[in-house]
C-alpha positions in Angstrom: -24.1 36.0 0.3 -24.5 34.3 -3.0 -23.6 31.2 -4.0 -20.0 30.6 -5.0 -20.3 29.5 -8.8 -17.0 28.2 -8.6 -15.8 26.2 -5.4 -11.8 25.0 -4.9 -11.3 21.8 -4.8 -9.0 20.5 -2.2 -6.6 18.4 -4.7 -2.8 18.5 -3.2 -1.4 19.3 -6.2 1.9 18.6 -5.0 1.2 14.9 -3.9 1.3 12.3 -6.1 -2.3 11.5 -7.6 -0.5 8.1 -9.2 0.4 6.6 -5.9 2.8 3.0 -5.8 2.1 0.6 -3.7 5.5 -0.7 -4.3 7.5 2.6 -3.8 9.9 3.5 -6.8 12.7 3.8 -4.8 12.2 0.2 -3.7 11.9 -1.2 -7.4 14.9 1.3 -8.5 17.5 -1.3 -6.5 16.6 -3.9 -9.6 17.7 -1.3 -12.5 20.4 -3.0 -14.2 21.6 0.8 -15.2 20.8 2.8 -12.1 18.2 4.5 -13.6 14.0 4.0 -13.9 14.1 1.3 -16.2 14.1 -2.2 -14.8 12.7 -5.9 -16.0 9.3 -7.1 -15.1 7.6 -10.2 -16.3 3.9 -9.8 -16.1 2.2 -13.0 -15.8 -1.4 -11.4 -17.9 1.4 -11.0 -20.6 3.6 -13.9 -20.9 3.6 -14.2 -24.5 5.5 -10.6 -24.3 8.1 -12.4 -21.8 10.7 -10.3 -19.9 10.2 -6.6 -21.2 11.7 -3.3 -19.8 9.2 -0.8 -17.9 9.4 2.2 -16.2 9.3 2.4 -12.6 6.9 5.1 -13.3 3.9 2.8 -14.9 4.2 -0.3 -12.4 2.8 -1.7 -9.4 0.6 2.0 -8.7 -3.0 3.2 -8.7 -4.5 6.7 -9.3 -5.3 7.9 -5.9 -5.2 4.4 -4.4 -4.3 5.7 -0.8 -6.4 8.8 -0.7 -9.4 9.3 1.3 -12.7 10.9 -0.7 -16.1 11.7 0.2 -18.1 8.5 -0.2 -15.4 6.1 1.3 -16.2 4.1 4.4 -13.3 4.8 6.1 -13.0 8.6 6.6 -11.2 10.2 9.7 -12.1 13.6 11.4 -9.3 15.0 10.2 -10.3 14.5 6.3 -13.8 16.0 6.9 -12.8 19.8 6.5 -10.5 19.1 3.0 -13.4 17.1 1.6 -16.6 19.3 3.0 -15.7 22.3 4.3 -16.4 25.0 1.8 -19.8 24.4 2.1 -19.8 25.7 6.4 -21.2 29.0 5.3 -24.2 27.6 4.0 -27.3 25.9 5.5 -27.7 22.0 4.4 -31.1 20.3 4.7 -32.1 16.4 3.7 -35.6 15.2 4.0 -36.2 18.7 5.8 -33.5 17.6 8.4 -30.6 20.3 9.3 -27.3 18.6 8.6 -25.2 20.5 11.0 -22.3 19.4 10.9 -19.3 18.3 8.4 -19.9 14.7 9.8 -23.1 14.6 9.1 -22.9 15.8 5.2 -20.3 12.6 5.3 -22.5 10.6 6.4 -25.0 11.1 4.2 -23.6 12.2 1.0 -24.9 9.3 -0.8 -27.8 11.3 -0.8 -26.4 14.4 -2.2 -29.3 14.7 -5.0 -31.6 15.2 -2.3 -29.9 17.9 -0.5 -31.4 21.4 -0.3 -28.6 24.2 -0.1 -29.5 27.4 0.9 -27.2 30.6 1.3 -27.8 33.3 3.9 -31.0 34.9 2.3 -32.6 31.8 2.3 -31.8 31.3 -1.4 -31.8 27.9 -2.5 -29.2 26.4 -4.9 -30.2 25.3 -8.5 -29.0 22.3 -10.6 -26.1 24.2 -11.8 -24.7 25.1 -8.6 -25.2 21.6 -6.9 -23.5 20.3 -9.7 -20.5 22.4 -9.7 -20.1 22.0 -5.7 -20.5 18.1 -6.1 -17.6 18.3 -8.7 -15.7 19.8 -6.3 -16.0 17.6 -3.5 -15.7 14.2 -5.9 -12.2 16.3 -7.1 -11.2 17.1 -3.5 -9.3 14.4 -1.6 -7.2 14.0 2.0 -3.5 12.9 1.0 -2.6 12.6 4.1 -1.3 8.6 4.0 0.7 9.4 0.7 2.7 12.8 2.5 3.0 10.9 5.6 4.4 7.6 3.8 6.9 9.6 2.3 8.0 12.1 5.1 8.4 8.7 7.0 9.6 6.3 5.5 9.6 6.0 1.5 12.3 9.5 1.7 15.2 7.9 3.8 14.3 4.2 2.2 18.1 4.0 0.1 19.8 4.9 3.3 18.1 2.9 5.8 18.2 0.0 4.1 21.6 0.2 2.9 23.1 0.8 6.0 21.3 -2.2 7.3 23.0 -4.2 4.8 26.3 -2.9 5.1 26.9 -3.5 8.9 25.6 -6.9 8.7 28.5 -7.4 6.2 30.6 -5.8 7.5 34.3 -7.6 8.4 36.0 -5.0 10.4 34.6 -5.8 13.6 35.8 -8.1 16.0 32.3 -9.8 16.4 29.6 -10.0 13.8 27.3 -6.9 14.0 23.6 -7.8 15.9 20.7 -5.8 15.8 19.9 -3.8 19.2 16.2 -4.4 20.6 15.2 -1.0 18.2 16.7 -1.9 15.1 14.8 -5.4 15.0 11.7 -3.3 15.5 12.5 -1.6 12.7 12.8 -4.4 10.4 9.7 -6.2 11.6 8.0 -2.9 10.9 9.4 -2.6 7.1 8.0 -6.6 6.8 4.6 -5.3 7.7 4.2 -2.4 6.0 5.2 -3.3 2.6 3.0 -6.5 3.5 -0.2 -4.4 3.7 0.9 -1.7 1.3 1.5 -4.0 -1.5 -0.7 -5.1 -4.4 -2.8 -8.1 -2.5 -2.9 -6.5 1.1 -2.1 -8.2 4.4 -3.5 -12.0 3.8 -5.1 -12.7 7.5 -6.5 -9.1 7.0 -8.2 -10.3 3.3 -9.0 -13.6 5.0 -11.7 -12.5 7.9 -13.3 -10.2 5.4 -13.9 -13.3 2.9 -15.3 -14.8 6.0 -17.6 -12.0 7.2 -18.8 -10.9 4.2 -21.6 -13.1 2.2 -20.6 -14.3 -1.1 -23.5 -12.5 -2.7 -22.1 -9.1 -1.5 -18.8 -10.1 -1.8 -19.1 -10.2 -5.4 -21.8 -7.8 -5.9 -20.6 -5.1 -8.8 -20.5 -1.5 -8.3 -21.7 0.1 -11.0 -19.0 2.6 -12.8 -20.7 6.2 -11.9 -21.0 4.8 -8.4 -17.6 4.2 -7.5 -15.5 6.3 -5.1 -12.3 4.6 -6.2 -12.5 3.0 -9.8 -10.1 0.2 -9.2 -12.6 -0.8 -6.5 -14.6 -3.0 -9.0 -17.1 -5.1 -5.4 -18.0 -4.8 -2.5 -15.2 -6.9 -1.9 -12.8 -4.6 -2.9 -14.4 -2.0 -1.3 -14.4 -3.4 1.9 -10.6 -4.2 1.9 -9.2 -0.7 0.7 -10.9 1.0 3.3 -9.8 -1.5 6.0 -6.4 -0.9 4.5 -6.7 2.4 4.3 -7.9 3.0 8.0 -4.7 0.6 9.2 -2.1 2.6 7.0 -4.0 6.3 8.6 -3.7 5.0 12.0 -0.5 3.8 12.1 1.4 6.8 10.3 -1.1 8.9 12.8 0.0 8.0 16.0 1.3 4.3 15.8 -2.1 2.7 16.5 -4.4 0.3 14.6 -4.2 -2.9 13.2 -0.2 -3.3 12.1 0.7 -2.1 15.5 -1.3 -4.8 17.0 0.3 -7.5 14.5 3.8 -6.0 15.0 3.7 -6.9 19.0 2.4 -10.6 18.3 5.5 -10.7 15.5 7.7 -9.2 18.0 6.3 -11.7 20.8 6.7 -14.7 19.1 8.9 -14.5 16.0 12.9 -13.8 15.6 14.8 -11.7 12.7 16.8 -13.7 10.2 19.1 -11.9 7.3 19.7 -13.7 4.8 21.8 -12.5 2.1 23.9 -13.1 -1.1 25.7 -11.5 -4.0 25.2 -9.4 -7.1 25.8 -13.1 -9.1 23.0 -14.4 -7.7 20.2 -11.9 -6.9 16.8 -12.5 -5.2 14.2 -11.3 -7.5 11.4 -8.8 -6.5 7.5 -8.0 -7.5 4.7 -6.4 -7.1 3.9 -8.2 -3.6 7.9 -7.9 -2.0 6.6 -9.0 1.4 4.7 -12.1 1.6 4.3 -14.5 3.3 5.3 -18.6 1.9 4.4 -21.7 2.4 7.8 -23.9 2.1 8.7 -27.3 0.8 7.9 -28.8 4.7 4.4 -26.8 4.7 5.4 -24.3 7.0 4.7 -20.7 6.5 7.5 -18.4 6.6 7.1 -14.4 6.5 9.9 -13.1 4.2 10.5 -9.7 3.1 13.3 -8.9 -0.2 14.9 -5.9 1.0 17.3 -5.6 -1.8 18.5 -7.2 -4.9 21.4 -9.0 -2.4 19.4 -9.2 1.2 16.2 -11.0 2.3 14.8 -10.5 5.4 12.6 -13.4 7.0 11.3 -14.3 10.6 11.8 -17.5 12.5 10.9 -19.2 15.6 13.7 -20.4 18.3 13.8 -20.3 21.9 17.8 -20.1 21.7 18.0 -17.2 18.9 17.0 -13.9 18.4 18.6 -12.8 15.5 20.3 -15.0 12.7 22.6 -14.0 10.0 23.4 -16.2 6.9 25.0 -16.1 3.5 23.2 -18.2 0.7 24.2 -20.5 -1.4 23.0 -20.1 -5.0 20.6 -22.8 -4.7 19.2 -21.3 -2.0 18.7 -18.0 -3.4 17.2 -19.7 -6.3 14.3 -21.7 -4.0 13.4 -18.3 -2.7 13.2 -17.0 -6.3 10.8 -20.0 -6.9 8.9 -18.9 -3.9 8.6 -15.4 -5.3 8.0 -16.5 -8.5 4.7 -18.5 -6.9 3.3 -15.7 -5.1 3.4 -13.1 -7.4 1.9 -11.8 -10.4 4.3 -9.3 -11.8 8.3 -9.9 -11.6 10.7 -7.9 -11.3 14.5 -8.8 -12.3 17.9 -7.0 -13.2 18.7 -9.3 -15.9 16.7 -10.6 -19.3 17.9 -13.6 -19.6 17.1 -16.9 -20.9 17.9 -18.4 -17.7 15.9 -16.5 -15.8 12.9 -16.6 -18.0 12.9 -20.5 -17.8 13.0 -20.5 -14.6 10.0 -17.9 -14.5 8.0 -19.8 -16.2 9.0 -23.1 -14.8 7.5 -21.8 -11.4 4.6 -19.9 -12.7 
């Protein structure tokens, strides 16, 4: 058997290599035309002010939820897309067999010092190990970015718009109320655009800060080194994968880390809607669920759903569920809050008021 000069990378060419971590159809609510275009004030560019940008080119990374050979974080599952052309050979390190796909994942850091050898004992030159490392650094697992999409990111529009329409609805004799599933729901959608988002969960980011040393915290990976290029430290490192491994085990089988923050929200915290009209809009960004720290220094979890609905979380021991239509000075101390907490904006209008009061709050 020789050596197969040119290996197939596993690259899901129909999955989305430039992957949003706000989803397009979420920031396609704030086009002012119904189309891709919306208005987004970045905050590393305020001399350029409110400018129109393509949903297409904001708030997304190349490859940011896929899993590659190299990461910390890599499930059973993504062993055979990433490794498994090389089975037929034989794989020794240091005069070690590596027997298995695990085992040529966990140490592919060593890769230089592999020795490949076919079925007649042939061993693989330079220009072979070259062309098979190419392939595995151009192979990834996509299975995060299908799975967000079959689950959730597809059906967004009509979820969430049927949400808002019963809760305004008039026609009924009492005032539409979640049932005990639909709250669920919502809770979930607060969570996962939380960690999905630009920053990541914040309690998440704030035990790794704490268990990493500064010195590796801030330690540089050099360029050639990088699995991810985005991930600049070991800092950043560190938090994608722990990202990544909550998003893979949640879509998986409903385990992990935002399962586990879901039942303490669910325990001890209430769904409120609040909502208003298409004169007075909520704003968006690049993190659209965040969590705030109000005028009375409490926090408060809130999500924007749509341009006209905000969904937040409160505590009461007579209430579940709360409804409530904003005044415009209301909707306007959220926008503040948003404002605060992000770093790009996203608006349906370019106007003067809404670029003073931008950069009033920025």
């Amino acid at each position: 058997m020789a050596f197969d000069m040119n290996p197939k990378a596993n690259t899901y060419p129909d999955i989305a290599k430039n992957q949003h971590l706000v989803p397009k159809t979420y920031m396609r609510e704030w086009s002012a035309t119904g189309n891709d275009s919306v208005w987004v004030y970045d905050k590393m560019e305020k001399d350029k002010g409110i400018q129109p940008k393509n949903v297409d080119t904001i708030n997304c990374k190349k490859g940011f939820h896929d899993i590659k050979a190299g990461d910390i974080f890599i499930p059973d599952e993504a062993l055979e897309p990433l490794f498994g052309f090389l089975k037929k050979y034989r794989i020794e390190l240091n005069g070690t067999e590596l027997k298995t796909l695990r085992e040529l994942s966990d140490n592919y850091y060593e890769y230089d010092q592999w020795e490949i050898y076919d079925d007649c004992n042939n061993t693989a030159g330079k220009k072979v190990k070259n062309s098979y490392k190419k392939a595995i650094e151009q192979s990834r697992y996509a299975f995060i970015e299908k799975e967000w999409g079959r689950q959730f990111e597809n059906s967004w529009q009509t979820y969430i718009h049927q949400i808002e329409e019963k809760v305004r609805c008039k026609i009924l004799k009492t005032p539409y109320v979640p049932n005990e599933e639909e709250i669920k729901e919502l809770m979930e959608q607060i969570l996962i655009y939380d960690f999905r988002n630009v920053n990541g969960n914040a309690w998440i980011n704030s035990i790794i800060d704490n268990i990493l040393p500064e010195e590796l915290a801030n330690l540089e990976i050099p360029v050639k080194e990088r699995v991810h290029l985005f991930n600049n430290t070991a800092d950043d490192e560190m938090k994608h994968a722990v990202r990544i491994k909550a998003f893979y085990e949640f879509l998986k089988n409903r385990n992990g880390k935002i399962i586990k923050m879901l039942e303490n929200y669910l325990k001890n915290l209430h769904i409120e809607i609040c909502l208003t009209d298409n004169n007075f809009p909520f704003l968006t960004s690049d993190t659209p669920s965040m969590m705030i720290k109000r005028i009375d220094n409490l926090y408060e979890h809130i999500f924007i759903a749509t341009p006209t609905m905000l969904v937040t979380t409160f505590k009461s021991d007579r209430y579940t569920y709360a409804r409530k239509y904003l005044s415009p000075k209301e909707v306007k101390r959220y926008n503040k809050y948003i404002i605060k907490n992000s770093s790009l904006i996203i608006t349906r209008d370019n106007t003067e008021e809404i670029l003073k009061l931008i950069n009033n709050n920025s």
